[in-house]
C-alpha positions in Angstrom: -42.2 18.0 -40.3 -44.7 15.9 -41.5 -47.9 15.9 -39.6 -48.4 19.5 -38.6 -48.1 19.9 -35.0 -51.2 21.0 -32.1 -51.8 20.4 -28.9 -53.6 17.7 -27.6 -56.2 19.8 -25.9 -56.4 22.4 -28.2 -60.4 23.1 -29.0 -61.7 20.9 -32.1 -63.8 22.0 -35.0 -67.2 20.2 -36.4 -66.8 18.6 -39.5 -70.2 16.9 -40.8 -70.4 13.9 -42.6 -74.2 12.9 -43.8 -76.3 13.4 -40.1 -72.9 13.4 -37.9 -70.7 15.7 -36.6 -66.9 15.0 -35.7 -64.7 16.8 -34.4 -61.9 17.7 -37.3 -59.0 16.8 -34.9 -59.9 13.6 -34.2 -61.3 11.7 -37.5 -60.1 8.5 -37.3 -60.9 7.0 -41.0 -62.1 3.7 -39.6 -65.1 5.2 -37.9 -65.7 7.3 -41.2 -65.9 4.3 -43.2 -68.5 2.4 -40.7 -70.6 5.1 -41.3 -70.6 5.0 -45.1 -69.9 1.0 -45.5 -73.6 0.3 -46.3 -73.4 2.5 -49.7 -70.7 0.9 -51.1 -70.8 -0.6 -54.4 -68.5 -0.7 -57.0 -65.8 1.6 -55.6 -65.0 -0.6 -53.2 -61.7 -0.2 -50.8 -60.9 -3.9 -51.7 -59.9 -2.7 -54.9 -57.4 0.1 -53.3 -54.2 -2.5 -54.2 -50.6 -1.6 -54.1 -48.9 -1.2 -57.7 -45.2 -0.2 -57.9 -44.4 3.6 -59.3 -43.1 4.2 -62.6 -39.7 4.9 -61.3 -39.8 1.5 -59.1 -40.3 -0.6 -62.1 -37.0 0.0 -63.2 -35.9 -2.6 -60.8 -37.5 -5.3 -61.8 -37.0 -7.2 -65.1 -38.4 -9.5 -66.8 -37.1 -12.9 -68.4 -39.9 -14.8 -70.9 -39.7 -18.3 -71.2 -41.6 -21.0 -72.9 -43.4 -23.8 -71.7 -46.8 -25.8 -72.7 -49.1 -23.7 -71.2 -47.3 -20.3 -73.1 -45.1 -18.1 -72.4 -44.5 -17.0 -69.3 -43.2 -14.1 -67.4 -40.6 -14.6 -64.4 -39.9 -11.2 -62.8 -35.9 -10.6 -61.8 -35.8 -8.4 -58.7 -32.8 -5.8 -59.4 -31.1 -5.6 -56.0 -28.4 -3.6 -56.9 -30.9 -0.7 -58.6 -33.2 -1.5 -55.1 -30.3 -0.5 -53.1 -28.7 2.7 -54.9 -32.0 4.3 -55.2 -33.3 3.3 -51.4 -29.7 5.3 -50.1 -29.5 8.1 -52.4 -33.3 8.4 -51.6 -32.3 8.1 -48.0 -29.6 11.1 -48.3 -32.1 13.6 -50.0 -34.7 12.7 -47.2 -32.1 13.4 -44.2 -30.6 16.3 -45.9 -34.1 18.0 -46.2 -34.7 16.4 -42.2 -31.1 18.4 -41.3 -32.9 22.2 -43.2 -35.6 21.4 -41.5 -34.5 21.1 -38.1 -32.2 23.9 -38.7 -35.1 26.2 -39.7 -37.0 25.2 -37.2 -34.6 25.8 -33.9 -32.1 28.5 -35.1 -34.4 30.3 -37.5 -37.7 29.9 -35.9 -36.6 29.5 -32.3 -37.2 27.4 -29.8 -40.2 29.7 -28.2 -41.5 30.6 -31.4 -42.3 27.4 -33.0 -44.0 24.4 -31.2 -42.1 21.7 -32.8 -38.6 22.9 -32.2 -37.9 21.2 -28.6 -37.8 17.6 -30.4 -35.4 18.7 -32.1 -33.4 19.7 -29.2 -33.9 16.9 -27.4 -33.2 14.8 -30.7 -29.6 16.6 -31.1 -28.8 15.8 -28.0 -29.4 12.2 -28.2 -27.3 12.4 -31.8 -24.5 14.0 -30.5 -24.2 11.8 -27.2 -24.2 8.4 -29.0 -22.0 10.0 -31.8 -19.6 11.8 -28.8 -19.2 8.4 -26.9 -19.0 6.0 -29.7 -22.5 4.5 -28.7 -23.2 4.7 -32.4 -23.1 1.9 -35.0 -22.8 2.0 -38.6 -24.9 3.7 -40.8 -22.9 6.4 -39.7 -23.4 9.4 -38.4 -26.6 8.6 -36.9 -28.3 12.3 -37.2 -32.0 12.3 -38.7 -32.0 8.6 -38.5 -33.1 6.1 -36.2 -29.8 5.0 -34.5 -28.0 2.2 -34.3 -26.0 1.6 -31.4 -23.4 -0.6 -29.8 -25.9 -3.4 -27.9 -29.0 -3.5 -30.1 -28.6 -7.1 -30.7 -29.1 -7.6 -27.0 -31.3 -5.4 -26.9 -33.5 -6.9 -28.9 -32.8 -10.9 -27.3 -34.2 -8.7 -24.3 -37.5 -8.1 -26.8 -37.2 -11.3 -27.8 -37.8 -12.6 -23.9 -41.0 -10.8 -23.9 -44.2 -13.1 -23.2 -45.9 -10.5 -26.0 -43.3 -11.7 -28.4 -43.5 -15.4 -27.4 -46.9 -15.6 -28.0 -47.4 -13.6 -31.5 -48.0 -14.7 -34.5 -47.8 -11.4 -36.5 -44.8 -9.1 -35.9 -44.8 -5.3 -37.5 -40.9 -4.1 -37.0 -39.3 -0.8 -38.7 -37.2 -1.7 -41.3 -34.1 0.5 -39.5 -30.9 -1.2 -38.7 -31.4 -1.6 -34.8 -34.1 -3.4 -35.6 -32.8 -5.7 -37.7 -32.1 -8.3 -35.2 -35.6 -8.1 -34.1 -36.5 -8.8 -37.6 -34.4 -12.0 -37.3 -35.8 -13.3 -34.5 -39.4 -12.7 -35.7 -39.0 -14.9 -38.9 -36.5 -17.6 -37.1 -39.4 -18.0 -34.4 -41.8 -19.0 -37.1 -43.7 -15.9 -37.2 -45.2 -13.2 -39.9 -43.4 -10.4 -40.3 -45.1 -7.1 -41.6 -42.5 -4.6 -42.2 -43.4 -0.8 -44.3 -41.6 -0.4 -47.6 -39.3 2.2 -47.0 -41.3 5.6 -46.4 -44.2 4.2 -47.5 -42.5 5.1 -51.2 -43.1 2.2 -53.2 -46.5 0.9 -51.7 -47.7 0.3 -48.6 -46.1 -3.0 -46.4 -45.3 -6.2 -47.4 -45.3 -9.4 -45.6 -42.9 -12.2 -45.2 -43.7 -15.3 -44.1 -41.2 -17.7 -42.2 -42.3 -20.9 -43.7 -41.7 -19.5 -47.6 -38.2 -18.9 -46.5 -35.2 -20.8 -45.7 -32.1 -21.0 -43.3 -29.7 -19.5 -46.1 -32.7 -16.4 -46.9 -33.7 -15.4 -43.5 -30.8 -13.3 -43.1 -31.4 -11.5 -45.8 -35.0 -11.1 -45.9 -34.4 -8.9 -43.0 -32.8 -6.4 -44.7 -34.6 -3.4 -46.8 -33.3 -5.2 -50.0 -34.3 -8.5 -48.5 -37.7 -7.5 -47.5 -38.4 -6.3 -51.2 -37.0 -9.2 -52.9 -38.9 -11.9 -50.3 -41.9 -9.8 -49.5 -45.8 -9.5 -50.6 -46.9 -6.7 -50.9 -50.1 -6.0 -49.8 -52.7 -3.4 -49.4 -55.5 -1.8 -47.1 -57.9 -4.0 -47.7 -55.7 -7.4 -46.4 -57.2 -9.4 -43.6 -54.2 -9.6 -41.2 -53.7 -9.4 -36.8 -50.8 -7.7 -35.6 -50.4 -8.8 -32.5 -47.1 -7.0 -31.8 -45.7 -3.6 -33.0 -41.8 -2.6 -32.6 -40.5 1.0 -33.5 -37.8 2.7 -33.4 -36.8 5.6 -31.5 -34.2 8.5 -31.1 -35.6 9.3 -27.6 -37.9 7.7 -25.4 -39.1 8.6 -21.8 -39.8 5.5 -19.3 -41.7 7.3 -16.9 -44.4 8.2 -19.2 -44.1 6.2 -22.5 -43.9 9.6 -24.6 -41.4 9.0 -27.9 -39.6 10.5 -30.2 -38.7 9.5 -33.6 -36.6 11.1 -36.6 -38.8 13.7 -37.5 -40.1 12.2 -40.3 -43.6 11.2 -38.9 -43.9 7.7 -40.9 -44.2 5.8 -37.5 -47.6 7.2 -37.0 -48.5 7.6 -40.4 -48.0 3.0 -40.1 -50.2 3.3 -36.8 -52.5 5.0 -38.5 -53.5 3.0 -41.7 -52.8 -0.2 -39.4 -55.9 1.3 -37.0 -58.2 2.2 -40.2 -57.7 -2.1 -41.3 -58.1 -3.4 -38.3 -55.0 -5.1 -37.6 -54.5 -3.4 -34.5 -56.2 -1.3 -31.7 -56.0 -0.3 -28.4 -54.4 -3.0 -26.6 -51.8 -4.2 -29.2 -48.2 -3.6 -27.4 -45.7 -0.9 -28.9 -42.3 -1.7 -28.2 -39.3 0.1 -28.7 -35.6 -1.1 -28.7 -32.9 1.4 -27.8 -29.7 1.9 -25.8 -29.8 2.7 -22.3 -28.4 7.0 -23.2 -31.9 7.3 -25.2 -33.8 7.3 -22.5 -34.8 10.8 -21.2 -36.8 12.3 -18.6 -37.8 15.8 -20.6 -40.5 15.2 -22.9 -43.3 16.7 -22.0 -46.1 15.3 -22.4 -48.5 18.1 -22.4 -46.4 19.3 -25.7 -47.3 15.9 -27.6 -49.5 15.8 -30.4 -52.4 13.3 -30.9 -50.9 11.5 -33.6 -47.9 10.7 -31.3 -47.8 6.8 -30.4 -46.7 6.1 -26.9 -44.6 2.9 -26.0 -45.9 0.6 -24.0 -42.3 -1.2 -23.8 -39.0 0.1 -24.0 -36.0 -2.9 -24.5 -32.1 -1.9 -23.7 -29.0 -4.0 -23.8 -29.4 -3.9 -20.0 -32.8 -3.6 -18.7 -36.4 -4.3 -19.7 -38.9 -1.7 -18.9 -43.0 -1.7 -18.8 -44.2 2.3 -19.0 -47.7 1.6 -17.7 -48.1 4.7 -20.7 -51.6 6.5 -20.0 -50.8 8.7 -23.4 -53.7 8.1 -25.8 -52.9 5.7 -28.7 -54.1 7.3 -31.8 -57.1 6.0 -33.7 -56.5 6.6 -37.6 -55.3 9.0 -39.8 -55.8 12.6 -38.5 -56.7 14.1 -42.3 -56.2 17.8 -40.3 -52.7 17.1 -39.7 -51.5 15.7 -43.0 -49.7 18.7 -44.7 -50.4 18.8 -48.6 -46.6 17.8 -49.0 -46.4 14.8 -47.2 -49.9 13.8 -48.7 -47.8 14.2 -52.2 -45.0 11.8 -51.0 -47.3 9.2 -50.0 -49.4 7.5 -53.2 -51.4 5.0 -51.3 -52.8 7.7 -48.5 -53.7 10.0 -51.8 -55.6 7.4 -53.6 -57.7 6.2 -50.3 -58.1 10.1 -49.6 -59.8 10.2 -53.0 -62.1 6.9 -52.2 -63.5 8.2 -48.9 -64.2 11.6 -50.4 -65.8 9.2 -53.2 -67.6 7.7 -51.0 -68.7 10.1 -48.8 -69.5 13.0 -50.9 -67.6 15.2 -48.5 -63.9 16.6 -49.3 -61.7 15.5 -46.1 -59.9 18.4 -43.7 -56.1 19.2 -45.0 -53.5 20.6 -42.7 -51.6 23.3 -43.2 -48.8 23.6 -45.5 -45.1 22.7 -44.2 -42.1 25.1 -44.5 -40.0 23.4 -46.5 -36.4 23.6 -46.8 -34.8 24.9 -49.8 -33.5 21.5 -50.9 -36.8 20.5 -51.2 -38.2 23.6 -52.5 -35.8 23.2 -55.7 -37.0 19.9 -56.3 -33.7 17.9 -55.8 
């Protein structure tokens, strides 16, 4: 699991930074960074830019041609090298999600350990859409975010919303349920910010309706699409979100509470989005899913403080507003991080470094994970 799990009410240390105390739990980088903005100089977190990994530039090439003003450099996006790595990626990251889970419920216990009872209730949403054929290709839907029969109505339901009609700047998952919602978002004229898969190459990257055309917009939204047609961009970008859909394996309409896939990326997206600015309190979080994910057994006392909420859930059949009084988280919570999801994620490293740079102060770490053996042996 990546962000370490506690309770939302558990009792919070003091961390002090300069004259003020904060409590550990709850550090949202944004507010850190007001209070050392006035001593910046020439580390500035302008220059925290997104460059691709050594083993990412393998799929791009580049052609030289001449021309009066030099040679120049056109760079040939390799979609076949994009793809293979983004699903063998893909099947190391659910194989270490399926050892995970395992340890976690079977090993562990669902008393013992505190994160177990997603799991549960994410099994059981797995083997129901599996079990009833609700499921739609990628195939089988375990430690993923699901397709399912209906999510192109679903998301026409999303598309109906007044918070969608009136947007400018859409942030969609880049899952396959959502891919409709994707459509509709660049079709309709607006930005779409969608994350580079698990954060693994950068950060997001943006693609903007009017640089594309009727025969590209299909395949801008998919993950090969969005890497081919997208900027990339970084922290420091000046960008509104005005709308934010995720995806869910489980979702409550009573209270709002979700579950994803384990993974924690979701929040880890809230997060940075809080720290820039693009979003706060009152931007919407919408989910689309099919009518057997929603569920009436999270509990909510059981949910951590990095956990977003949904504010409202689409289905093929219904639309539903959760009235969610869950907090919203307000950053990155540095105390949750373990040290191995802070080794998966570059771009989170590098702006730890700057604000410990610029603060003088070393930020809180969370515990370590239990990893699974996969992992452990480095496949």
């Amino acid at each position: 699991m990546p962000l370490m799990d506690s309770c939302r009410l558990r009792n919070s240390h003091q961390c002090t930074f300069g004259s003020i105390s904060i409590p550990v739990r709850a550090i949202p980088i944004l507010d850190l960074l007001n209070q050392t903005q006035k001593r910046r100089q020439s580390h500035s977190l302008s220059s925290l830019s997104v460059s691709l990994p050594t083993s990412s530039r393998k799929l791009f090439s580049a052609r030289r041609s001449s021309s009066s003003n030099g040679p120049q450099t056109d760079v040939a996006f390799d979609e076949a090298a994009y793809e293979a790595e983004r699903l063998s990626l893909d099947a190391k990251a659910r194989e270490q999600m399926a050892e995970t889970s395992k340890i976690e419920t079977e090993q562990s216990g669902v008393a013992e350990d505190p994160k177990a009872w997603k799991w549960v209730i994410r099994k059981r949403i797995w083997d129901i859409m599996e079990a009833r054929n609700i499921a739609q290709n990628p195939r089988p839907v375990h430690h993923r975010i699901p397709n399912f029969v209906g999510a192109s109505a679903a998301a026409d339901k999303l598309g109906g919303l007044e918070v969608f009609r009136v947007g400018d700047c859409v942030k969609v998952n880049p899952d396959s349920p959502q891919k409709q919602v994707r459509f509709l978002t660049l079709s309709g004229g607006k930005k779409l910010l969608t994350p580079q898969p698990r954060l693994r190459t950068g950060f997001f990257s943006v693609l903007e309706s009017d640089l594309l055309n009727p025969s590209t917009i299909k395949e801008a939204c998919t993950s090969v699409g969005a890497a081919k047609y997208g900027r990339p961009i970084g922290l420091d970008e000046k960008i509104k979100v005005d709308l934010i859909v995720i995806g869910s394996v489980a979702v409550d309409p009573r209270t709002g509470a979700r579950l994803g896939k384990g993974e924690g990326f979701a929040e880890l997206e809230y997060g940075m989005l809080r720290f820039m600015g693009a979003i706060d309190d009152s931007t919407p979080v919408v989910t689309t899913v099919h009518d057997s994910q929603l569920v009436d057994d999270i509990p909510i006392e059981k949910l951590l403080i990095h956990d977003v909420p949904v504010d409202i859930i689409c289905t093929p059949t219904q639309v539903i507003f959760t009235n969610t009084s869950i907090p919203k988280p307000q950053g990155i919570y540095w105390d949750k991080l373990s040290p191995e999801k802070l080794g998966q994620i570059r771009i989170l490293r590098e702006l730890k470094r700057r604000i410990e740079r610029e603060t003088g102060q070393k930020l809180p770490c969370g515990p370590s994970e239990k990893l699974p053996p996969t992992a452990r042996r480095g496949r």
